[in-house]
C-alpha positions, 0 to 999 in steps of 0.5 A: 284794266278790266274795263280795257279787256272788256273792249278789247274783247268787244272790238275783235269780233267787229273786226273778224267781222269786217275782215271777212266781209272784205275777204269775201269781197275780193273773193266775189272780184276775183270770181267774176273777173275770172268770168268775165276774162274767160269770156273774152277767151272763150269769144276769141277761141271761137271766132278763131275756130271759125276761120279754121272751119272756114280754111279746112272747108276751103282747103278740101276744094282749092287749087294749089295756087292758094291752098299754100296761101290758106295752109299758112293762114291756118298755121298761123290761127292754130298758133293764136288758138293755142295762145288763147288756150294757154291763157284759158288754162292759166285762168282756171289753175290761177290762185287768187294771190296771182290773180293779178298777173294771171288777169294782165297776162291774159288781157294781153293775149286777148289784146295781141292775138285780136290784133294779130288775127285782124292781121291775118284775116285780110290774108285769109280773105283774099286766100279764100277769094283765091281758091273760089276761082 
């Protein structure tokens, strides 16, 4: 019986041990998916601010044959901005027991709004091609 206890003592700090080694782990995971989705993010934001850069430019100098075009374009970019916000709001008040679903739903987003603004930017094109006549 002693002999028992005595490795039963022995056994349990290895175990804390390794349990947290492994709770660290999933913490460091957790941190650099967290950067690395906030990147993705963050790109996404930038480049759709960048088209809005463009359309406000645009719009101070354009007729009003394509400024209708380009207000609608920009509509739908400030929509997609807000999107990607949201979702970078989401990352920074996620808890790591919702990481998960935090993650998916914002790899969504990048994925939906990417497509969407590549929609868009042929749109935005021939609007900004429209106004420089």
């Amino acid at each position: 019986m002693v002999t028992c206890s005595v490795m039963l003592v022995n056994c349990t700090p290895s175990t804390e041990k390794r349990v947290e080694k492994a709770e660290d782990k999933i913490e460091r995971d957790i941190k650099k998916e967290k950067e690395e989705t906030t990147k993705d993010l963050q790109t996404l934001r930038d480049d759709i601010n960048a088209k809005l850069d463009k359309i406000s430019k645009k719009l101070e100098d354009s007729g009003t044959t394509s400024k209708a075009e380009l207000e609608s374009v920009k509509e739908i970019f400030l929509v997609h901005r807000d999107r990607v916000q949201e979702a970078l709001e989401k990352i920074d008040n996620a808890a790591d027991d919702s990481w998960d679903d935090t993650q998916q739903a914002a790899k969504n987003t990048v994925s939906e709004v990417s497509v969407e603004c590549e929609r868009v930017s042929a749109r935005f094109e021939t609007a900004l091609k429209n106004s420089d006549k």
